[in-house]
C-alpha positions as CSV (number, residue, x, y, z in Angstrom):
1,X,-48.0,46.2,-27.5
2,X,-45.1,48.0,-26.8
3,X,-43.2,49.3,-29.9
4,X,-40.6,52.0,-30.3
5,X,-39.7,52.8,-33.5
6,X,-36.3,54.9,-34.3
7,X,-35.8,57.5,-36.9
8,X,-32.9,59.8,-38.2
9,X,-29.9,58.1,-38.6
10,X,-27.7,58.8,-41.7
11,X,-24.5,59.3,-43.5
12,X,-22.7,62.0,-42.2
13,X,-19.1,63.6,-42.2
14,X,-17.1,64.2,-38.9
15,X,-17.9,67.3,-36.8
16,X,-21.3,67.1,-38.8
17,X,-24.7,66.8,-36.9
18,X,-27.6,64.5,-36.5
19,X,-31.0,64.2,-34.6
20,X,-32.2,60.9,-33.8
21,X,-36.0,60.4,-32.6
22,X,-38.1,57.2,-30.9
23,X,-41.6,57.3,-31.7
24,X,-43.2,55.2,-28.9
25,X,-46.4,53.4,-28.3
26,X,-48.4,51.2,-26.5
27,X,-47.4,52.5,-22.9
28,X,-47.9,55.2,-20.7
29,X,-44.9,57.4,-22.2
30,X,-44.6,60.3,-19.8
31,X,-44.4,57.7,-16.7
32,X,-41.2,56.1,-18.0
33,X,-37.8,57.0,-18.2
34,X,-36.7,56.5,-21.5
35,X,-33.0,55.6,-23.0
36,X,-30.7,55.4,-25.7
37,X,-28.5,52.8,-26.4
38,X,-25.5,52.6,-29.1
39,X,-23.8,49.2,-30.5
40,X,-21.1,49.5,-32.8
41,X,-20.6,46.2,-35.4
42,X,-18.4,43.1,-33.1
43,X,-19.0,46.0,-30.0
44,X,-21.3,45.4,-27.8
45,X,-24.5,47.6,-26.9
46,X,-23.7,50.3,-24.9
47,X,-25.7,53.0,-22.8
48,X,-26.0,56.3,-24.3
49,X,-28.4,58.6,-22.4
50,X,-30.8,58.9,-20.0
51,X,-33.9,60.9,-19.7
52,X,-36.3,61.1,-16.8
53,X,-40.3,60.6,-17.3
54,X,-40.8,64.8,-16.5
55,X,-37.1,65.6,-18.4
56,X,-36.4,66.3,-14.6
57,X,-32.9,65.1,-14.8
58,X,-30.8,63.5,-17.9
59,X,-27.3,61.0,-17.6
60,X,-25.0,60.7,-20.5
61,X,-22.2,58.1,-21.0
62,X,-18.6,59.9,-20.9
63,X,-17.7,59.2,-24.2
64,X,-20.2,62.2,-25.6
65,X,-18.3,64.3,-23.8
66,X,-21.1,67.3,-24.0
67,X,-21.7,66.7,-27.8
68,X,-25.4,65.2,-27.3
69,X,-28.5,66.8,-25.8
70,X,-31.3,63.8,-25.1
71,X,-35.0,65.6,-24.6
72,X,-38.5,64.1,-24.8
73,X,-41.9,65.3,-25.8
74,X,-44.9,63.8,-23.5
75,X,-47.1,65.4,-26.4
76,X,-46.2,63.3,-29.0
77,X,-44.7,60.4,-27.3
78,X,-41.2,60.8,-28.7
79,X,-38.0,60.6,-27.8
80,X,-34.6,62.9,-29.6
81,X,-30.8,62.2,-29.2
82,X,-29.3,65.7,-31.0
83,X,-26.1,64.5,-31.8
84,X,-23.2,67.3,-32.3
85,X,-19.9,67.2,-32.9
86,X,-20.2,63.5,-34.6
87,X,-16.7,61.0,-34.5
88,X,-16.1,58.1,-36.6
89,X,-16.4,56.1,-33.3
90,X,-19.7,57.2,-32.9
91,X,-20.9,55.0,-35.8
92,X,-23.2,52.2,-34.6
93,X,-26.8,51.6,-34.7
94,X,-28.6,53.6,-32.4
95,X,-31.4,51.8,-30.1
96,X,-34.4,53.6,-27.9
97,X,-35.3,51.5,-25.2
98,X,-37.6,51.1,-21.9
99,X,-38.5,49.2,-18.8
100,X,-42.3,49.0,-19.0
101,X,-43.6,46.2,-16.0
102,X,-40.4,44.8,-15.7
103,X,-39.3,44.2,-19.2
104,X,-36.9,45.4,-21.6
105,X,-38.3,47.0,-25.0
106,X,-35.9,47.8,-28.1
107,X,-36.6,49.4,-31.0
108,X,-35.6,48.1,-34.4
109,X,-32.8,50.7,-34.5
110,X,-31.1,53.4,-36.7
111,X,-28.0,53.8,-38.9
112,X,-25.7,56.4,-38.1
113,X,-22.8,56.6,-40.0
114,X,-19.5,59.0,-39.5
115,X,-17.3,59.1,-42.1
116,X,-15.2,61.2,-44.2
């Protein structure tokens, strides 16, 4: 079974820092992309960032605006959004996701919180 499980969300102030990471299982990791997703509450979800199986390439939304970093560790199966520079709009749960056979996978999601 497939299950991604997301860590490291928090309350934190503007300008502050965070480091999400995805601990996945039950699929051949380092063969899939991997993503993160963002939804805001009444927003909809929204992409985040992309990493490539081999962290050959990477694709970010314009709205971080070079403030997150998205990497990957085949080792140990996990996933990290570094988050810099945090706004207030960047509050939202945060969602690691994948396309294994077809199919969409979600993890439960994480908290982050930006406020003053």
């Amino acid at each position: 079974q497939v299950q991604l499980v997301e860590s490291g969300g928090g309350l934190v102030q503007p300008g502050e820092s965070l480091r999400l990471s995805c601990a996945a299982s039950g699929f051949a990791f380092s063969h899939n992309a991997m993503n993160w997703y963002r939804q805001a509450p009444g927003m909809e979800r929204e992409h985040v960032a992309t990493i490539s199986e081999t962290a050959d390439w990477t694709n970010y939304a314009d709205f971080v605006k070079g403030r997150f970093t998205i990497s990957r560790d085949n080792v140990k199966n996990t996933v990290y959004l570094q988050m810099n520079s945090l706004k207030s709009e960047d509050t939202a749960v945060y969602y690691c996701n994948v396309w294994v056979r077809s199919r969409d996978y979600w993890g439960q999601g994480t908290q982050v919180t930006v406020s003053s």
